[in-house]
N, C-alpha and C positions, 0 to 999 in steps of 0.2 A: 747764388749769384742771380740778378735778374736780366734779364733780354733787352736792348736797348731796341730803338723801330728798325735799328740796321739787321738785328738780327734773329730778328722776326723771320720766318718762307712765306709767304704768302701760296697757299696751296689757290690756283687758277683752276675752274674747271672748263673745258672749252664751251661755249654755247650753245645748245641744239638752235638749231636754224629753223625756219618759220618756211614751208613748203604750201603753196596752194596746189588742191587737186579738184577736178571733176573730173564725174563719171556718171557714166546712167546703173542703176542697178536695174535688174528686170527680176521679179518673182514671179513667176506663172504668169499671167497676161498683163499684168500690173507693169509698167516703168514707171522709175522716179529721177528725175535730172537733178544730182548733187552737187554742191558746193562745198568743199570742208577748206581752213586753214589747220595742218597738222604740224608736231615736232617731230625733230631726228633728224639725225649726223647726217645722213646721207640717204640712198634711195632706199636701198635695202630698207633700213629702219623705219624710213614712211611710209614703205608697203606694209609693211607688219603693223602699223597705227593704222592705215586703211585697212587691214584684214580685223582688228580688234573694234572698230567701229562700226566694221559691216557685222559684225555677231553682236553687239549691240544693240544694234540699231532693228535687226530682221534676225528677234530671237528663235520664231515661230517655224521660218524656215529652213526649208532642208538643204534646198539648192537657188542659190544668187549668180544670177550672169551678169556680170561689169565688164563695161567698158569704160576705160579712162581716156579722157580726151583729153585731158592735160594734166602734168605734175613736173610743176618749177618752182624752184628755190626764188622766195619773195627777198627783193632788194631790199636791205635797209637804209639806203642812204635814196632819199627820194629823188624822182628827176623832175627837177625844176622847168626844165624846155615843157613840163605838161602840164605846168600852170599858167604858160603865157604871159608872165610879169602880174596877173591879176592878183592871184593869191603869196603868201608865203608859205611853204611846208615845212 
């Protein structure tokens, strides 16, 4: 017997959500001011993508001091009041 489209599941998987972070890393007298756009559910999981980029990124090193100066979940629906009538988003 075949499946009609009623009887199809559609299995949904939820979306990871799109988080901007900065932070400075410091290795030995070196700072670097970072920018990343990272995935995951929630904070938890975009710390563990910002621990898997900072070993990426500074294989060489033994010890990274971060400080995060911010980590927010980016909108998707854009706010148009910040284009002033001039642009469309």
């Amino acid at each position: 017997m075949t499946n009609t489209w009623e009887d199809v599941t559609w299995e949904t998987e939820t979306p990871r959500k799109e988080w901007v972070v900065e932070y400075y890393a410091k290795v030995g007298s070196e700072t670097t001011h970072h920018l990343s756009v990272l995935h995951g559910e929630d904070m938890e999981a975009v710390q563990r993508m910002l621990m898997h980029e900072l070993r990426s990124t500074y294989t060489e090193a033994s010890e990274i001091e971060v400080t995060v100066l911010r980590m927010e979940e980016i909108e998707m629906e854009p706010n148009v009041a910040m284009f002033n009538g001039a642009f469309t988003p």
